[in-house]
VOLOMAR-323559 format. One record per residue: residue in three letters; x, y, z of N, C-alpha, C in turn. Coordinates in nm, 4 decimals, padded with zeros to 6 digits, always signed. Example, Ala and Ser with C-alpha at 12.3 -4.5 7.8 and 13.67 -1.06 7.14 Angstrom:
<selums>
   residuo        nxx        nyy        nzz       caxx       cayy       cazz        cxx        cyy        czz
       ALA   +01.3190   -00.5690   +00.7800   +01.2300   -00.4500   +00.7800   +01.3200   -00.3300   +00.7800
       SER   +01.2850   -00.2250   +00.7080   +01.3670   -00.1060   +00.7140   +01.2900   +00.0030   +00.7870
</selums>
This chain:
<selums>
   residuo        nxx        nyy        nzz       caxx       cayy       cazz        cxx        cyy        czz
       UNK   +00.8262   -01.0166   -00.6702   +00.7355   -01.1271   -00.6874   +00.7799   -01.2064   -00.8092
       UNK   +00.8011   -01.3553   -00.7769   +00.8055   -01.4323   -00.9009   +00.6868   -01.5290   -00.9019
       UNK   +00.5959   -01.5058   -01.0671   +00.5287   -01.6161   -01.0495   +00.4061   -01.6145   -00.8925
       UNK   +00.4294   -01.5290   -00.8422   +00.3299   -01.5246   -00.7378   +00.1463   -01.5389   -00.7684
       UNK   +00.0948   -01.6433   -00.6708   -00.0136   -01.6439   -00.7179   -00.0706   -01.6453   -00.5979
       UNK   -00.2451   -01.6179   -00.5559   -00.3401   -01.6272   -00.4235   -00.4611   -01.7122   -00.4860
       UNK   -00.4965   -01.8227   -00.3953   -00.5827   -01.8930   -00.4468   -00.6674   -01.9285   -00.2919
       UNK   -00.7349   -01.8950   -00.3483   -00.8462   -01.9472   -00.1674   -00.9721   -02.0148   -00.2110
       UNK   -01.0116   -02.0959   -00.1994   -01.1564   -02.1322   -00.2616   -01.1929   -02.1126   -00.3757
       UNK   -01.2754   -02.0328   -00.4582   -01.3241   -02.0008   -00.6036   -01.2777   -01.8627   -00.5922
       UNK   -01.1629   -01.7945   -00.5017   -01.0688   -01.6736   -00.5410   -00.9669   -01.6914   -00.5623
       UNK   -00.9030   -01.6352   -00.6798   -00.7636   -01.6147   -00.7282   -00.6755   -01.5317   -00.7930
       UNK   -00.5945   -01.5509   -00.8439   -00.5258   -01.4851   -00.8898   -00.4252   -01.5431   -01.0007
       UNK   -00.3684   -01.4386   -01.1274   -00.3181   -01.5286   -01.2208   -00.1403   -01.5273   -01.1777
       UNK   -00.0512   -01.5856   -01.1982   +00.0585   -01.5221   -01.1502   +00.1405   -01.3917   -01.1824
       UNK   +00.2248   -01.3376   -01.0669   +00.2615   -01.1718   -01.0718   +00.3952   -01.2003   -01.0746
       UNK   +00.4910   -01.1229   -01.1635   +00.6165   -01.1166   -01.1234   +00.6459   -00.9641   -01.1487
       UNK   +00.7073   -00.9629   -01.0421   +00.6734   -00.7662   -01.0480   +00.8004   -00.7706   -00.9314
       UNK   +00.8975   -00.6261   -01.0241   +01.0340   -00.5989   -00.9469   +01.0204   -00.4614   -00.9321
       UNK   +01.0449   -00.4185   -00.7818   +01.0617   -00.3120   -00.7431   +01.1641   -00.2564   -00.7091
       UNK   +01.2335   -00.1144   -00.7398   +01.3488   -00.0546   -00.6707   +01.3249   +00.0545   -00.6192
       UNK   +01.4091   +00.0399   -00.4474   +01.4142   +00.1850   -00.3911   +01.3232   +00.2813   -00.5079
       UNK   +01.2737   +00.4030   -00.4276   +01.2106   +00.5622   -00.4815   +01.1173   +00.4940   -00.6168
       UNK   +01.1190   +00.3795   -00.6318   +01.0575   +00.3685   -00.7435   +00.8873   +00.3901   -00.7699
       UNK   +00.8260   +00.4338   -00.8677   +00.6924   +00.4331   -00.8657   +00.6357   +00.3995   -00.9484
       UNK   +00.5734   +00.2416   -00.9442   +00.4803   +00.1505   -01.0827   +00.3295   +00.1625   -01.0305
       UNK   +00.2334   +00.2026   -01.1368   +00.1336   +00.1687   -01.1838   +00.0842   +00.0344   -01.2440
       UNK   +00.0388   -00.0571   -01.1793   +00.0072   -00.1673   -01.1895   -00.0935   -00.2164   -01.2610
       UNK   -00.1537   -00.2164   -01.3576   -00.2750   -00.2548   -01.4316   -00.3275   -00.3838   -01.4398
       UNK   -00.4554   -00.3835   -01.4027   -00.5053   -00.5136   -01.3804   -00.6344   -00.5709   -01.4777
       UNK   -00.6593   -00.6620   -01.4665   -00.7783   -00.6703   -01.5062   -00.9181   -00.6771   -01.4875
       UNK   -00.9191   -00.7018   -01.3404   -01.0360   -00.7161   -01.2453   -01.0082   -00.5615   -01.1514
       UNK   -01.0880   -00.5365   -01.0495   -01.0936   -00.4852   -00.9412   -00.9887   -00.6308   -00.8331
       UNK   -01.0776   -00.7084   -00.8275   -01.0311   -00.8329   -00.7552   -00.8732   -00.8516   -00.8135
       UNK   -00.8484   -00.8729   -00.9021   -00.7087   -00.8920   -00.9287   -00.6270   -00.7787   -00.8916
       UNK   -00.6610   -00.6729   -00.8868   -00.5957   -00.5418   -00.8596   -00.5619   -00.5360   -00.7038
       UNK   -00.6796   -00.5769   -00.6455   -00.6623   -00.6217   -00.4532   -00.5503   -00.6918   -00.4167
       UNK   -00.6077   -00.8491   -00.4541   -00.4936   -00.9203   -00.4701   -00.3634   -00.8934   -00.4938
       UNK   -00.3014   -00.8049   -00.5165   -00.1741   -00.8272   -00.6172   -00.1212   -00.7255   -00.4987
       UNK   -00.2118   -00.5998   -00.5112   -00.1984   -00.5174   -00.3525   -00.1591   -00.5630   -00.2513
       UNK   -00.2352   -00.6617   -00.2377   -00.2291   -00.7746   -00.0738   -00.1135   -00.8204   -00.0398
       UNK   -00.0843   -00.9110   -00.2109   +00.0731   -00.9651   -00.2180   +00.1889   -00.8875   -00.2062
       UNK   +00.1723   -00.7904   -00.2594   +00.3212   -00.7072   -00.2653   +00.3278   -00.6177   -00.1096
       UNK   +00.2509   -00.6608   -00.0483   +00.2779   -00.5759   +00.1055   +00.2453   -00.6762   +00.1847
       UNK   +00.2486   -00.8318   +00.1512   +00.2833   -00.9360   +00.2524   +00.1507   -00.9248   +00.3235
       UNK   +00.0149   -00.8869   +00.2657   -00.0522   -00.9022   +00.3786   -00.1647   -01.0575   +00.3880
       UNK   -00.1699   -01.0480   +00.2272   -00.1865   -01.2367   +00.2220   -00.0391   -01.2599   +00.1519
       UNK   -00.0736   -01.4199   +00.2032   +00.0938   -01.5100   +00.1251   +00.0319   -01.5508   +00.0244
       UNK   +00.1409   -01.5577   -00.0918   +00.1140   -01.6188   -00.1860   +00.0941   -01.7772   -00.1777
       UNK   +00.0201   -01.8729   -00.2456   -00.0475   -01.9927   -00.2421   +00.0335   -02.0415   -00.3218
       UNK   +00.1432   -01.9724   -00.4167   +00.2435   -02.1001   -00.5072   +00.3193   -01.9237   -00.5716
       UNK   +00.4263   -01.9488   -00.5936   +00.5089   -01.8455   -00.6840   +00.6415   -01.7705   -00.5026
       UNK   +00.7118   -01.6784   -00.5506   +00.7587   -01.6464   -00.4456   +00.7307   -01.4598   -00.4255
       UNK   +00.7140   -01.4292   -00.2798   +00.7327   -01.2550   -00.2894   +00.8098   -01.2628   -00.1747
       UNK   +00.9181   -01.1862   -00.2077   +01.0034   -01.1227   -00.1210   +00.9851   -00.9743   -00.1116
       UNK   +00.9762   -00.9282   -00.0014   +00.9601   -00.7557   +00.0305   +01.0924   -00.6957   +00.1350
       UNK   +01.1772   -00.6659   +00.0800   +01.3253   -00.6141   +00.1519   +01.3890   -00.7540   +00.1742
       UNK   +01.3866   -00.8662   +00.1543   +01.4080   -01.0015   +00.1426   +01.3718   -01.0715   +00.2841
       UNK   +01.2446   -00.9889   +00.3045   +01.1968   -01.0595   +00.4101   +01.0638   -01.1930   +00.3134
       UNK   +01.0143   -01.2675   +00.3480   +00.9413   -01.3575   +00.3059   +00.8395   -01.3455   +00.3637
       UNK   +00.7018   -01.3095   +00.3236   +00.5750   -01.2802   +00.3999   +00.5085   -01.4469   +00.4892
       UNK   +00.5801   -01.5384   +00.4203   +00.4948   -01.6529   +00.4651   +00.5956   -01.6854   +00.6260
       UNK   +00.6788   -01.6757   +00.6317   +00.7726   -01.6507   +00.7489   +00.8015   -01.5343   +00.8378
       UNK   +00.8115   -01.4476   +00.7722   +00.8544   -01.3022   +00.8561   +00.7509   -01.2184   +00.8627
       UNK   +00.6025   -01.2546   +00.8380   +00.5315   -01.1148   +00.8295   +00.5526   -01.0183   +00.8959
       UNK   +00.5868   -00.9760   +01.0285   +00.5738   -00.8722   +01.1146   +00.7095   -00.8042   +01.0160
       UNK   +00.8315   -00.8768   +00.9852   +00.9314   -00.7834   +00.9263   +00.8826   -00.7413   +00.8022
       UNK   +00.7868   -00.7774   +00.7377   +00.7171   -00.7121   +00.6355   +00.6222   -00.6290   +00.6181
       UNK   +00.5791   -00.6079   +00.7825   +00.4880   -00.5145   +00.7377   +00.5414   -00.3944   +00.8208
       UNK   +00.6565   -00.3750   +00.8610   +00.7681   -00.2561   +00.9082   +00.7995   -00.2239   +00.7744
       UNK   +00.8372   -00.2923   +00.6800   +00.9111   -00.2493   +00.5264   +00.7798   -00.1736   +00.4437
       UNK   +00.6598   -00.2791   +00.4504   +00.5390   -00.1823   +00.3597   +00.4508   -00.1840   +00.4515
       UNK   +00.3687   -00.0734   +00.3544   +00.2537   -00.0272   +00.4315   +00.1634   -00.0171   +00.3082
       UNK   +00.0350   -00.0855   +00.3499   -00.1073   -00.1202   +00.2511   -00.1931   +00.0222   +00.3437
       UNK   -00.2492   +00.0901   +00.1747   -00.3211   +00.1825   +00.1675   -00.4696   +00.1182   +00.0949
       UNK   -00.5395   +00.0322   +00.2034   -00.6896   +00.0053   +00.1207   -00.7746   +00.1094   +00.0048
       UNK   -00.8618   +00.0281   -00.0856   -00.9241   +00.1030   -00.1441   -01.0175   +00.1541   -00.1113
       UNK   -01.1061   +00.0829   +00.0154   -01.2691   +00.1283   +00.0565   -01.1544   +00.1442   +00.2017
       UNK   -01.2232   +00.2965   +00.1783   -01.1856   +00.3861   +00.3492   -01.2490   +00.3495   +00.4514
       UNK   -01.1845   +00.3972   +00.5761   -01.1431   +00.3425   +00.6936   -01.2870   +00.4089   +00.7599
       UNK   -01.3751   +00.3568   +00.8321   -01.4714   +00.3884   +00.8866   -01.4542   +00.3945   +01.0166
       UNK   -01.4019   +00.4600   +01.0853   -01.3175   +00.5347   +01.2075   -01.3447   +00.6311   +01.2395
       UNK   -01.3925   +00.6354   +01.3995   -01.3921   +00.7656   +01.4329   -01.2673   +00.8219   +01.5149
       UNK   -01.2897   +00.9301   +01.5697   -01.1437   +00.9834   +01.6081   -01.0435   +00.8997   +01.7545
       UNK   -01.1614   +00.8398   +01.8398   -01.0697   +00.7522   +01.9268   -01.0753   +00.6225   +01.8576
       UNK   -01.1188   +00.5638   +01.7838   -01.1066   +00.4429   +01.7194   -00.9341   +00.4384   +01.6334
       UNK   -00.9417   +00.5719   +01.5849   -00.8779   +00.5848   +01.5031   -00.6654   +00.6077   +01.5985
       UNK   -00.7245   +00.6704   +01.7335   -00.5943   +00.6793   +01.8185   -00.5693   +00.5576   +01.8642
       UNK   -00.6194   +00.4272   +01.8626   -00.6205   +00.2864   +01.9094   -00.5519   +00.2317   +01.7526
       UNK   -00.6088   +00.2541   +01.6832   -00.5114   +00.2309   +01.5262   -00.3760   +00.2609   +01.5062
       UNK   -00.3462   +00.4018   +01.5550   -00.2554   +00.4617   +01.5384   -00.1338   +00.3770   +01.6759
       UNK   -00.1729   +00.3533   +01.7915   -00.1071   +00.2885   +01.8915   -00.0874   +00.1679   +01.8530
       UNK   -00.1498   +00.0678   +01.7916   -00.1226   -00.0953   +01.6897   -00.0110   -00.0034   +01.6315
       UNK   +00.0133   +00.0459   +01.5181   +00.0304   +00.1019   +01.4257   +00.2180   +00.1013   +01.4968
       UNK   +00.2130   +00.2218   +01.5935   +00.3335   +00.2705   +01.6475   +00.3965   +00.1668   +01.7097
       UNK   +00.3349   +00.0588   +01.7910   +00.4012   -00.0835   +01.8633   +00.4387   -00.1531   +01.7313
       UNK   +00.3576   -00.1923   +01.6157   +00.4178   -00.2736   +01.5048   +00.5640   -00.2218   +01.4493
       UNK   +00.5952   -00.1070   +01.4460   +00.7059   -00.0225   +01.3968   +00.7843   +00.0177   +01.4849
       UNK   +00.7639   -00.0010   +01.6680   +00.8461   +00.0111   +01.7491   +00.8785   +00.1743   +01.7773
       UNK   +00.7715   +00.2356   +01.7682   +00.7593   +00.3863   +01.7225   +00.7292   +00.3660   +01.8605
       UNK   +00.7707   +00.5187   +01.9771   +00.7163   +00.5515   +02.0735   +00.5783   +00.6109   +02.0673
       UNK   +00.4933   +00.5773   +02.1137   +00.3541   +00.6544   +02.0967   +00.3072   +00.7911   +02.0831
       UNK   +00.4221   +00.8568   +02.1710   +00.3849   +01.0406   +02.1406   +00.4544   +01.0650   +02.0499
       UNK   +00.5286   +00.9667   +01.9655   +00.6186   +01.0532   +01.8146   +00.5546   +01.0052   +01.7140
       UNK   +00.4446   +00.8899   +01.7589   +00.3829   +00.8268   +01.6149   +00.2667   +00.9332   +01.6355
       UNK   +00.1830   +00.9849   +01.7286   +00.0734   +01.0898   +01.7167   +00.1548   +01.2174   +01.6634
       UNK   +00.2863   +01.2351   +01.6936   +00.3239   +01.3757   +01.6423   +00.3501   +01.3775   +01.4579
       UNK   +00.4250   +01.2434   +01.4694   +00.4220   +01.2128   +01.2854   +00.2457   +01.2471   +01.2083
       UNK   +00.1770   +01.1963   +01.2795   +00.0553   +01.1553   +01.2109   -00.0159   +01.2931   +01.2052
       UNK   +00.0280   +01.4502   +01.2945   -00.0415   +01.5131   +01.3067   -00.0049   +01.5957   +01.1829
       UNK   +00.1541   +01.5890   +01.1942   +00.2084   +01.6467   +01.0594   +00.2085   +01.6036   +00.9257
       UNK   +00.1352   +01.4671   +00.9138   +00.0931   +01.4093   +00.8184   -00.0579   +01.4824   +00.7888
       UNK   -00.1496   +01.4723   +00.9103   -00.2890   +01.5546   +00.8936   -00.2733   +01.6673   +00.8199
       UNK   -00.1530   +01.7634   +00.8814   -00.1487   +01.9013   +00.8209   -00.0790   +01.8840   +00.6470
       UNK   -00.0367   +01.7895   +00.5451   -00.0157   +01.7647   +00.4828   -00.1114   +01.7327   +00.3933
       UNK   -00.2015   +01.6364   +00.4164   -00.3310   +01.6281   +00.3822   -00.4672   +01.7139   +00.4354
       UNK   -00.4662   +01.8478   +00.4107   -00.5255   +01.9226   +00.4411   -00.6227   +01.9134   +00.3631
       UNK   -00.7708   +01.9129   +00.4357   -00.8511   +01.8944   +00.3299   -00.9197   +01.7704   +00.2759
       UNK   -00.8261   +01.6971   +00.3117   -00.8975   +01.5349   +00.2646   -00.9642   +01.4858   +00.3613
       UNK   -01.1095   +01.4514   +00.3492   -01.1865   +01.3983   +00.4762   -01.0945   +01.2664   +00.5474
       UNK   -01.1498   +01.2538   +00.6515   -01.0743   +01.1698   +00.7745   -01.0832   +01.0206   +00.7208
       UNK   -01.1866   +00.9656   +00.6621   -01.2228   +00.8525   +00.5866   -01.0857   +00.8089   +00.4942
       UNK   -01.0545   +00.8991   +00.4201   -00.9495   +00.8961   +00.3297   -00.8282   +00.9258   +00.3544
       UNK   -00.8074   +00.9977   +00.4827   -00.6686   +01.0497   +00.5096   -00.6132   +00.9234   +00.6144
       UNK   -00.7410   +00.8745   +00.7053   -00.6817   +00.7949   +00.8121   -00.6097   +00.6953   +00.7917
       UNK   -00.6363   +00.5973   +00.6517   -00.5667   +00.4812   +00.6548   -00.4287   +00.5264   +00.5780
       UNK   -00.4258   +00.6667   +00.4928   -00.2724   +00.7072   +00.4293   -00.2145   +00.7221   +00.5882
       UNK   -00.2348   +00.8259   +00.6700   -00.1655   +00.8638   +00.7888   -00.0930   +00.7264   +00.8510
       UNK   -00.1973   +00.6364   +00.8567   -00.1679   +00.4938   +00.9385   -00.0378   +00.4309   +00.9218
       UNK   -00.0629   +00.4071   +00.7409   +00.0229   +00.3610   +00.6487   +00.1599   +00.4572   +00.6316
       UNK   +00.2016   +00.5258   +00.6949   +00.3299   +00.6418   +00.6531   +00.3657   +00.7007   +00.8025
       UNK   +00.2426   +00.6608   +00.9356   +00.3401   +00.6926   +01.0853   +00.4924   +00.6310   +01.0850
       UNK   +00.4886   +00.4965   +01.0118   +00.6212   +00.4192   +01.0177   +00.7502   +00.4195   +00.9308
       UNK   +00.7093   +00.5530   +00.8943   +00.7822   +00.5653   +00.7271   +00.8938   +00.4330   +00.6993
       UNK   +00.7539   +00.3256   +00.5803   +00.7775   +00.3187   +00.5471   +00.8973   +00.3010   +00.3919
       UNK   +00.9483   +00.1687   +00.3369   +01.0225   +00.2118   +00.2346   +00.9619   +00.1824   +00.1267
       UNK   +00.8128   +00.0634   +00.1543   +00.7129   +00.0601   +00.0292   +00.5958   +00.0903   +00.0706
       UNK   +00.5206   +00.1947   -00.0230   +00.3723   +00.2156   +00.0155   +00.3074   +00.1261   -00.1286
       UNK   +00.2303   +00.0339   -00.0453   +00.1012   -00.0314   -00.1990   -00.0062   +00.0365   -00.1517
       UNK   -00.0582   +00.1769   -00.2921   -00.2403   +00.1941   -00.2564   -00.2696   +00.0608   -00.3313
       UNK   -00.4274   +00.0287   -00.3074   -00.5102   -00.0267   -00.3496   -00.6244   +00.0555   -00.4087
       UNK   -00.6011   +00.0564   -00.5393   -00.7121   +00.1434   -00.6511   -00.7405   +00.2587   -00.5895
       UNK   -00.6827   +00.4027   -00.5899   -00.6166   +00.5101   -00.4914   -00.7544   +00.5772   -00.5549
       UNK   -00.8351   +00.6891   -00.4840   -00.9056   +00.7727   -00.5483   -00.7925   +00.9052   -00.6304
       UNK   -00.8009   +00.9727   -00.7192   -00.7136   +01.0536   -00.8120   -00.6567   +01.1648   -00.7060
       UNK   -00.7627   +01.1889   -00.6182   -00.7149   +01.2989   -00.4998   -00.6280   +01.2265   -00.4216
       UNK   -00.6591   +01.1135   -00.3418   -00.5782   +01.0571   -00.2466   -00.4124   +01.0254   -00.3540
       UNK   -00.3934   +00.9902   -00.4420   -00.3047   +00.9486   -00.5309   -00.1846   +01.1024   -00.5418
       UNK   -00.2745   +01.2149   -00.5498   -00.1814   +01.3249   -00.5759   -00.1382   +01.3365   -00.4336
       UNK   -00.2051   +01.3504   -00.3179   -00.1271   +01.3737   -00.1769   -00.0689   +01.2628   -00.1093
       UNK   -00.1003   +01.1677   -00.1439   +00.0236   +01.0706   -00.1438   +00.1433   +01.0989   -00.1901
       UNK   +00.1746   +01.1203   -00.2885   +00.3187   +01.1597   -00.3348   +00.3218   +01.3030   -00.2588
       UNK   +00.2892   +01.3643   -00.2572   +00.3224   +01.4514   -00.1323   +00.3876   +01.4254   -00.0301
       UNK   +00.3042   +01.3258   +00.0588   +00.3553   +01.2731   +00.2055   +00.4705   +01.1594   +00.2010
       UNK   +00.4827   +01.0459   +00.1318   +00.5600   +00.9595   +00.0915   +00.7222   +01.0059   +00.1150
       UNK   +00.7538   +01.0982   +00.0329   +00.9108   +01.1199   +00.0183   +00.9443   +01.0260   -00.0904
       UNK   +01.0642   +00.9841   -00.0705   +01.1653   +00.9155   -00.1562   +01.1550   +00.7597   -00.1244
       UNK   +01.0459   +00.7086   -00.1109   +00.9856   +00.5335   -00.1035   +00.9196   +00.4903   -00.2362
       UNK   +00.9156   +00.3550   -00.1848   +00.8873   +00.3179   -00.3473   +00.7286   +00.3435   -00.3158
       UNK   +00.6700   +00.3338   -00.4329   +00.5477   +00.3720   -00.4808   +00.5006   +00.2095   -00.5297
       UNK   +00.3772   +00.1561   -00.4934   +00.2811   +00.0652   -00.6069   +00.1878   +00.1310   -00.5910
       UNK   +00.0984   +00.1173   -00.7020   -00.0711   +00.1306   -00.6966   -00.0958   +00.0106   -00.8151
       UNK   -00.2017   +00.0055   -00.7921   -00.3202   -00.1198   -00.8443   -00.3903   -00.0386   -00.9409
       UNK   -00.4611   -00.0697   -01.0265   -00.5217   +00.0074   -01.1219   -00.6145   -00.1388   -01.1988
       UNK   -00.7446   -00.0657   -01.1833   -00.8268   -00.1288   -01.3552   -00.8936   -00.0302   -01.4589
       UNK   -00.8332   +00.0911   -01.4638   -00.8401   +00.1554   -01.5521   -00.7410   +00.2090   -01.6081
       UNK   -00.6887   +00.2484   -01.7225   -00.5591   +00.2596   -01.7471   -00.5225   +00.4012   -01.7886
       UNK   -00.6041   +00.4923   -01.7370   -00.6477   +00.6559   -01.7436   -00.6002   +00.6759   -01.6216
       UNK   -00.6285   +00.6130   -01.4717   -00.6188   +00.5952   -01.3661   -00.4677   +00.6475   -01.2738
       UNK   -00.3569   +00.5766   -01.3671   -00.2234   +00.6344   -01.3681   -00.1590   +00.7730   -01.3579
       UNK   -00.2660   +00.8655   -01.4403   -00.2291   +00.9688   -01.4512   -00.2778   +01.0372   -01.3962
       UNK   -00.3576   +01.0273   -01.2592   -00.4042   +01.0754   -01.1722   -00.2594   +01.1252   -01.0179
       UNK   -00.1209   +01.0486   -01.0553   -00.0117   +01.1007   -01.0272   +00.0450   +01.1850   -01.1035
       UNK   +00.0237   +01.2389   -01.2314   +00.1172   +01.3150   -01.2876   +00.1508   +01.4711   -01.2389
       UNK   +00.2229   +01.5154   -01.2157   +00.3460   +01.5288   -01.2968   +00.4661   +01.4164   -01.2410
       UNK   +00.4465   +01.3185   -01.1748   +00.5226   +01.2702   -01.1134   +00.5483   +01.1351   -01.1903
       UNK   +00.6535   +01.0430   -01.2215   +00.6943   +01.0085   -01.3330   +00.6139   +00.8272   -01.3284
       UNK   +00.5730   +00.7344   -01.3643   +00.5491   +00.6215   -01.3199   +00.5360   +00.5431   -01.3800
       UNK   +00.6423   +00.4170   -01.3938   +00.6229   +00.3211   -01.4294   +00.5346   +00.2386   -01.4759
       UNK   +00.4857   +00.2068   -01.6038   +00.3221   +00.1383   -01.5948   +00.3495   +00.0092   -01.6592
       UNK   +00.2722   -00.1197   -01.5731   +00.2756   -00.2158   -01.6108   +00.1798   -00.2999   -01.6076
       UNK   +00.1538   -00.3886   -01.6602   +00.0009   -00.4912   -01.7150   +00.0558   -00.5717   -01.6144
       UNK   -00.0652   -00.6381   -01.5618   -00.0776   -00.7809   -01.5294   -00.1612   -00.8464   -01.6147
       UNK   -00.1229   -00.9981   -01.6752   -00.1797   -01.0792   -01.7525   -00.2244   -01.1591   -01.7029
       UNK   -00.3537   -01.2039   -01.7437   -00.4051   -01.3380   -01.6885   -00.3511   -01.4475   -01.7252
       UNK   -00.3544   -01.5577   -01.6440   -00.2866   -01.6784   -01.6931   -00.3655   -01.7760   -01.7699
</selums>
């Protein structure tokens, strides 16, 4: 992201320039909740930026979205209110967006379940969603400290963002090493 900014009506954002590499894992610090979304949104192409540039694998979200959202995968902050066939209709979007055959994206996702053992379905469904396509960037959005440690679990060797407005929040990955960086308002 250079300079990236989201502006919609009386919502915005200040500009982001934020560089990611392969396996990498940044902690993002924000100042809002809302700014923390935002910035989420941007770096996984799921809104375009309104002025500044984001490139994600040098695909361009305002042109290529579908090739951007094969490269990342957005982990919301408020969980997925899904029940279990709602949730196999997710998973089938999910496997057609990534070109995944359907009985290998339910077999990924089951061995993802057994990975996250333990974490209610609310919280596990949208990580599972987000990682049938293994991805090469996962963005959480303001991760709960549990979901944050079994994430790096399931992930592998992809880059890592999370969003943060607390700055305690970060270390809810440790022992695992992470980059921490401010966003400033403009």
């Amino acid at each position: 992201m250079r300079e990236a900014r989201f502006v919609s009506g009386s919502i915005g954002s200040a500009p982001l320039t934020l560089d990611l590499t392969p396996r990498e894992r940044v902690a993002l610090h924000c100042t809002s909740d809302r700014e923390a979304t935002i910035a989420a949104l941007l770096a996984c192409g799921v809104v375009k930026a309104s002025s500044g540039l984001v490139l994600i694998d040098d695909f361009d979200p305002r042109v290529q979205s579908v090739a951007c959202k094969r490269v990342a995968a957005f982990v919301p902050h408020q969980p997925f209110a899904l029940d279990e066939r709602e949730f196999a209709h997710y998973l089938e979007y999910r496997a057609a967006l990534w070109d995944i055959e359907p009985r290998r994206a339910r077999a990924r996702a089951q061995r993802l379940r057994s990975t996250l053992a333990g974490m209610h379905e609310t919280l596990a469904y949208p990580l599972i969603a987000a990682l049938i396509g293994m991805p090469e960037l996962v963005v959480l959005d303001r991760p709960l400290a549990i979901h944050a440690r079994l994430v790096l679990a399931a992930v592998g060797d992809v880059a890592l963002l999370s969003t943060h407005t607390d700055a305690a929040s970060a270390h809810c990955f440790a022992p695992d090493p992470l980059r921490v960086l401010r966003a400033t308002t403009a």
